[in-house]
N, C-alpha and C positions, 0 to 999 in steps of 0.2 A: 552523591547518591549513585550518580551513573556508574559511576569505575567499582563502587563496591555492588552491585545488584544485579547491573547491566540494562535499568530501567529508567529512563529519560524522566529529566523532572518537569513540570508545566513551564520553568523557566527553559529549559534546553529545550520542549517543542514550540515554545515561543516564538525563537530563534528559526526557526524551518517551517513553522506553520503559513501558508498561503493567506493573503487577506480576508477577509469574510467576502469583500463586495468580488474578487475572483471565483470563490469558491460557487455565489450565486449564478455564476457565467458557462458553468461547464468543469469535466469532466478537466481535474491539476493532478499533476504527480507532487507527492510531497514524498521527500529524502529523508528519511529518520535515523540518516547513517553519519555517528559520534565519534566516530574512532578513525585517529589519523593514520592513515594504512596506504602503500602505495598501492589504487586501485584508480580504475577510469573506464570500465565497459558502457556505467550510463553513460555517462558525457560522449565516451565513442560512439554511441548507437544511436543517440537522440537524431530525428532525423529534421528537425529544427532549429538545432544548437542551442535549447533552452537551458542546456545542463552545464556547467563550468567549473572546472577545477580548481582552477589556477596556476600559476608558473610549478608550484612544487608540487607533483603527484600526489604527496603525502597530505595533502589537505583535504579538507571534508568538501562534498560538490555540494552547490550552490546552486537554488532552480529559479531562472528567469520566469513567472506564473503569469505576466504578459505575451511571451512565446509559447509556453507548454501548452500544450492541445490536448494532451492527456491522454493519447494515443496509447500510451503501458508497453514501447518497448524496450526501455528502460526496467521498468519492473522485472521484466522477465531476463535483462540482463544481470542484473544487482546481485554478485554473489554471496552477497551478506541478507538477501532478504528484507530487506531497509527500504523497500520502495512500495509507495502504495498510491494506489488512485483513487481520488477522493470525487464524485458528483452530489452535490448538493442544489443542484436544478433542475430535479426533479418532482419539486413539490413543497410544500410547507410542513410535510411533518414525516418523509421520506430522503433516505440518500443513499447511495448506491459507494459501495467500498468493493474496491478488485484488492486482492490479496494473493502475493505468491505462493504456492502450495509444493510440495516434494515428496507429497504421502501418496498411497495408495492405499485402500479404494479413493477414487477420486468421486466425491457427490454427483448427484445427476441435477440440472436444471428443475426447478418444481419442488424439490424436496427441502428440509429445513434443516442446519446444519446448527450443532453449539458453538458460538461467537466466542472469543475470549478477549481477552482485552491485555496488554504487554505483557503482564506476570502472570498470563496463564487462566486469570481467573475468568468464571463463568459469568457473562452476560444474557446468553439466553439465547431460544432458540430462532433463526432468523432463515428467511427463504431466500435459498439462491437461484440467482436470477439466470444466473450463464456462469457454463464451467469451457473455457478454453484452453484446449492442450495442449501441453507442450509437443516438440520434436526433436526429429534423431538429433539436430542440432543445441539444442538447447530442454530437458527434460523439466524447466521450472513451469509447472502445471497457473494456470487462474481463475479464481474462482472470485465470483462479481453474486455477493452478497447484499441483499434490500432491508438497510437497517433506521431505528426513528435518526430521523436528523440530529437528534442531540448523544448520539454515541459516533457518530462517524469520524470522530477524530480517537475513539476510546477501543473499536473496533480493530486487531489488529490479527486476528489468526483464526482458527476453526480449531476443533477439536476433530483430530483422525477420528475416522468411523464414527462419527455420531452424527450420522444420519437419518433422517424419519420424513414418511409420506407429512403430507399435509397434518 
């Protein structure tokens, strides 16, 4: 399914999904990057070494979720967009998804943004918590959306411009 769609199947996020009893702990990066490509900026940037390659570049990284702190500088390196930081310790029926962004306008904190979920489709509309920008070095914008706990692994982009107050 992946190679003809480009959309991961519950067995492929299986494979990269963090434990449940880590995700209760705090703020994990999960890697939802499938394609064997020589690339390594996460692994280079982690500043914990929770991210690993392996000997051939061309392999897919691999996230240590006992090291990762979930810091997101990673995400903002990932030039595939493939990286996302998952908290779900923030509540029993809340969790907090940061997601790379590249659009402009960029939402404002407070306002409520359309969620979509890998294939684009509509989730609904959910309130973003913090939008942090990017820089002259790195333009990959993040946007730290408060979604129900039981989308946060299904959560995976916003829809440009659809934005609205409360």
């Amino acid at each position: 399914m992946l190679i003809s769609t480009g959309i991961p199947t519950k067995e492929d996020l299986g494979r990269v999904m963090p434990p449940v009893q880590r995700l209760a702990k705090g703020p994990v990066a999960m890697a939802e990057c499938f394609q064997k490509i020589p690339c390594n900026p996460c692994a280079a940037s982690c500043p914990v070494n929770a991210i690993h390659i392996g000997e051939d570049i061309n392999e897919c990284p691999t996230i240590d979720f006992d090291l990762c702190t979930g810091c997101g500088t990673c995400l903002t390196k990932c030039p595939g967009l493939a990286i996302f930081i998952i908290d779900e310790s923030r509540g029993d029926t809340t969790a907090l998804v940061r997601l790379p962004f590249e659009y402009l306008p960029l939402p404002e904190a407070g306002q409520y943004a359309m969620c979509l979920d890998r294939a684009g489709k509509e989730l609904g509309w959910f309130k973003v918590a913090r939008v942090i920008r990017g820089n002259s070095r790195n333009l990959t914008h993040t946007i730290c959306v408060e979604v129900p706990r039981e989308l946060s692994m299904e959560v995976r982009n916003i829809r440009e411009g659809s934005y609205r107050n409360g």
